[in-house]
N, C-alpha and C positions, 0 to 999 in steps of 0.2 A: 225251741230248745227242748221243751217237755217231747213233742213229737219225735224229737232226734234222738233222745232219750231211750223210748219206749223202742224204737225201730231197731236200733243197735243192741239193748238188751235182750229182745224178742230173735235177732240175728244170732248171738252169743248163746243164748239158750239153746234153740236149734240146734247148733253145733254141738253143743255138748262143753261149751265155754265151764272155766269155773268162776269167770270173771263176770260173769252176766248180770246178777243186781246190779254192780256200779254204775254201767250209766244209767239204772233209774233211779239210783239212789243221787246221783246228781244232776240228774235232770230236775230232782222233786226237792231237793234242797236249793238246788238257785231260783226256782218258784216262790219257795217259801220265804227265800228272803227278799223276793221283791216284793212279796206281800205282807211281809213284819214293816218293810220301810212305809207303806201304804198305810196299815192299822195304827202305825204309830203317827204319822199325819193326821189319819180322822181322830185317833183319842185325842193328841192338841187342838182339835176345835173342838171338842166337846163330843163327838159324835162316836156312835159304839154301834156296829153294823154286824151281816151274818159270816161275814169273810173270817172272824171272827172263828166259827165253825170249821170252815176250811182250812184254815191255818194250823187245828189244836188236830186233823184228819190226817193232815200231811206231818205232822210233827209225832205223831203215834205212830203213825207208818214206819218212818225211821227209827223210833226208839224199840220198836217190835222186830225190828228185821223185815217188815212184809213191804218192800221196797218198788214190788209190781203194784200195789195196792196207792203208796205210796203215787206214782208216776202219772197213777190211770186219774187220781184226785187232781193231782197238779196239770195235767193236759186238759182235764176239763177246764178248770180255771182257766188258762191260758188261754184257749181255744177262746172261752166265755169271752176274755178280753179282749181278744184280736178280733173276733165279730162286733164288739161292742164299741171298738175305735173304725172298724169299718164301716158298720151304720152312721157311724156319728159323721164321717168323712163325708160320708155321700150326703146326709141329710146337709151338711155346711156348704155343700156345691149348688145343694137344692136353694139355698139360704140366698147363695151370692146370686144365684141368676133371678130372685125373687125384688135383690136389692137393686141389681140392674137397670129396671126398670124407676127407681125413684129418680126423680132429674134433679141434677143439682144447681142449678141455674136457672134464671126466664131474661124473658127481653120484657123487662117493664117502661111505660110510658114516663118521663120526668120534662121538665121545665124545656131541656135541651133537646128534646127527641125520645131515641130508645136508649136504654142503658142495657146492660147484662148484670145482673145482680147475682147473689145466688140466694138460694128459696126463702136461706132464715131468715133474708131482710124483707121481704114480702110481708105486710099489713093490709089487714081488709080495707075494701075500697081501691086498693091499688088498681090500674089499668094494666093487662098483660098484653102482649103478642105472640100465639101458638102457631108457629109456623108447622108445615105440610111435614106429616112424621116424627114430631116432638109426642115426650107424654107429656101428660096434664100437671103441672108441677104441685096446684092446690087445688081446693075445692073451688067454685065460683059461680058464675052466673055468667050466661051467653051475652056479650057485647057486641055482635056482628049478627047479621039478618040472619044467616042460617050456619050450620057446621055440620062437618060425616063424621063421627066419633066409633073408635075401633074399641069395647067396652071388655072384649073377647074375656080378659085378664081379672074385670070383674064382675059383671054377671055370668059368662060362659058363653054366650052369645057371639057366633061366630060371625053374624053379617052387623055389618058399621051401619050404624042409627043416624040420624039426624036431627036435629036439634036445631031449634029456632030460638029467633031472639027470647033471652030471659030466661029461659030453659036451666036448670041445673046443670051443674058440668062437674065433675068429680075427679078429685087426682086418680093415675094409675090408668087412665084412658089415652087410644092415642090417636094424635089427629089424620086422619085417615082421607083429607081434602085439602081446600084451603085455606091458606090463613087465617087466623078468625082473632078475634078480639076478646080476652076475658076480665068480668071484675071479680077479684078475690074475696072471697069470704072469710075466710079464716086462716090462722096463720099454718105455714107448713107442716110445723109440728103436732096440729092440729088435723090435720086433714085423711080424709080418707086411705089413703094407700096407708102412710104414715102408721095409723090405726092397726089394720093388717100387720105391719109387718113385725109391729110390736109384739103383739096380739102370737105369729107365729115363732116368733124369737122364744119369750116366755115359755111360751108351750116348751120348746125342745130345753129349755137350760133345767126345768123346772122338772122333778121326780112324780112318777104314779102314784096315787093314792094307796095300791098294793104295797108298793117299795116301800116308799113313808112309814104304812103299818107295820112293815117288819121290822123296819130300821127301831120304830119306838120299843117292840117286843123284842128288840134281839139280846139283851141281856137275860131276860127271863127265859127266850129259847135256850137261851146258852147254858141257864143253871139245871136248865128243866132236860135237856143233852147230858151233861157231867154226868147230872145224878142217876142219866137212865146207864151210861156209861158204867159206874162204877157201880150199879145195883146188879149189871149182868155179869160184870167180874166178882163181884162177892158170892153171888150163885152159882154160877157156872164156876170158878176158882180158874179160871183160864184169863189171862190178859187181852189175848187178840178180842176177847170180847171188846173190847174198849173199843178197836180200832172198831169191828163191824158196828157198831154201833152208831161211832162220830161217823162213818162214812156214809150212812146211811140218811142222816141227818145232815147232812152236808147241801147245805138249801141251794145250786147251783142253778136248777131252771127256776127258781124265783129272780137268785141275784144277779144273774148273765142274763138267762130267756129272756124274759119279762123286759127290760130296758132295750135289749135287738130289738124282738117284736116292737116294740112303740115305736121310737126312733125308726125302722125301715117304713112301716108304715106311714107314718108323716111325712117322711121320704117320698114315698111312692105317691101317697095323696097330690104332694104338692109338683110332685110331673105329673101331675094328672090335670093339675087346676083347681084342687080342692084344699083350701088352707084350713087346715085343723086346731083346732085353737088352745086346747086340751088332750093329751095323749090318755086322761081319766073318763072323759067326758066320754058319751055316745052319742053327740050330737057336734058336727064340724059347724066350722065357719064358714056357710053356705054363702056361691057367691050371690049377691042379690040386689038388685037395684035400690036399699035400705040399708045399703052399706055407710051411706053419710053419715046415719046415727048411731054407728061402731065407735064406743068409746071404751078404750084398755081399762078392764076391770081392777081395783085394790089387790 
């Protein structure tokens, strides 16, 4: 809308329209209100953000006349957020093909034979059977003379290992031979992949350490913006000051950029193989054969 906005009024002007603010005067006004209904959401939980900023940019623009100024504020926003639900898109597609891999079922050993369970009811000590191309559903330990384990998914390691009796065996592996036999270690919910996937869940729902900081100063930016606002209309005696002022101030590659970049990142990390744990951090979730003692941090 902001785009269609700016396109037609930039069209209109050309010509020599005398109609040509309107459409970015309403391009910049349905922005605005979707983002009044947004700020009035975060102030019912408590939360006071920089959009804040953008909102009081776009609202000056209109109330000034400077309608192109107006438009170009609200496209950014837009734009900010159409990239910001597209990273987020991609990184949940990264998500599912990550969850793909957890099994939700085993063939455990019982009284009568094999049974099919599914993973929650698994207790250490159980007896398993991993049949040829299954993942590993828990952690455990090799119950059959030997196994080919495909680990690719968590150390990186693209050639299948082999494993002999009593050998560790990790969920998130896939069996890449025959049959084998395992005894469970710990419960599902426990278990390696499980760890991981947590671990990268977190990561993406949870905000930058950046973001966070601004989010806590955004009320102080906002007084410390007003007051530079209205110190350069008092001196200069000109109002549009206002407007160049908020617009300038207008923190958009913090509160768009900054959340793309992290989000596609992690994205891209995890088609890559590299589960990052932290979008804060400079240090990922390396895959490593020490992944067993990956436990989801408080």
């Amino acid at each position: 809308m902001a785009l269609s906005g700016l396109m037609v009024g930039i069209t209109g002007w050309a010509s020599g329209a005398g109609w040509h603010p309107w459409p970015w005067a309403v391009a910049t006004a349905l922005v605005l209100a979707a983002l009044a209904v947004e700020i009035v959401r975060s102030l019912s939980r408590g939360e006071v953000g920089l959009d804040l900023v953008a909102a009081l940019s776009m609202s000056a623009a209109l109330a000034f006349g400077e309608m192109l100024a107006g438009n170009v504020v609200a496209l950014m926003y837009a734009g900010g957020q159409f990239l910001e639900g597209y990273a987020a898109g991609r990184a949940r597609r990264e998500m599912t093909a990550l969850l793909g891999r957890v099994a939700h079922s085993a063939m455990r050993y019982g009284n009568d034979g094999l049974d099919e369970v599914l993973i929650q009811a698994i207790v250490p000590g159980d007896r398993l059977l991993v049949r040829c191309g299954e993942v590993i559903p828990v952690d455990g330990s090799l119950a059959s003379p030997s196994a080919v384990l495909d680990e690719s998914a968590l150390t990186g390691e693209s050639l299948p290992r082999t494993k002999l009796l009593g050998d560790e065996v990790l969920s998130g592996a896939t069996n890449a031979g025959d049959a084998f036999d395992l005894l469970a270690d710990r419960p599902a919910a426990e278990s390696t992949y499980a760890n991981i996937v947590r671990l990268v869940t977190k990561a993406q729902e949870g905000k930058p350490p950046s973001v966070r900081a601004a989010d806590r100063y955004a009320v102080w930016f906002l007084l410390l913006t007003v007051s530079a606002a209205g110190t350069a209309w008092a001196i200069s005696g000109d109002p549009v000051r206002v407007l160049a002022v908020l617009v300038v101030a207008t923190p958009c590659p913090l509160i768009l950029a900054l959340p793309v970049a992290i989000i596609s990142g992690m994205s891209r990390a995890a088609k890559l193989g590299v589960l990052v744990k932290d979008g804060g951090l400079s240090r990922p979730l390396r895959r490593s054969r020490r992944l067993s003692s990956t436990k989801p941090e408080p």
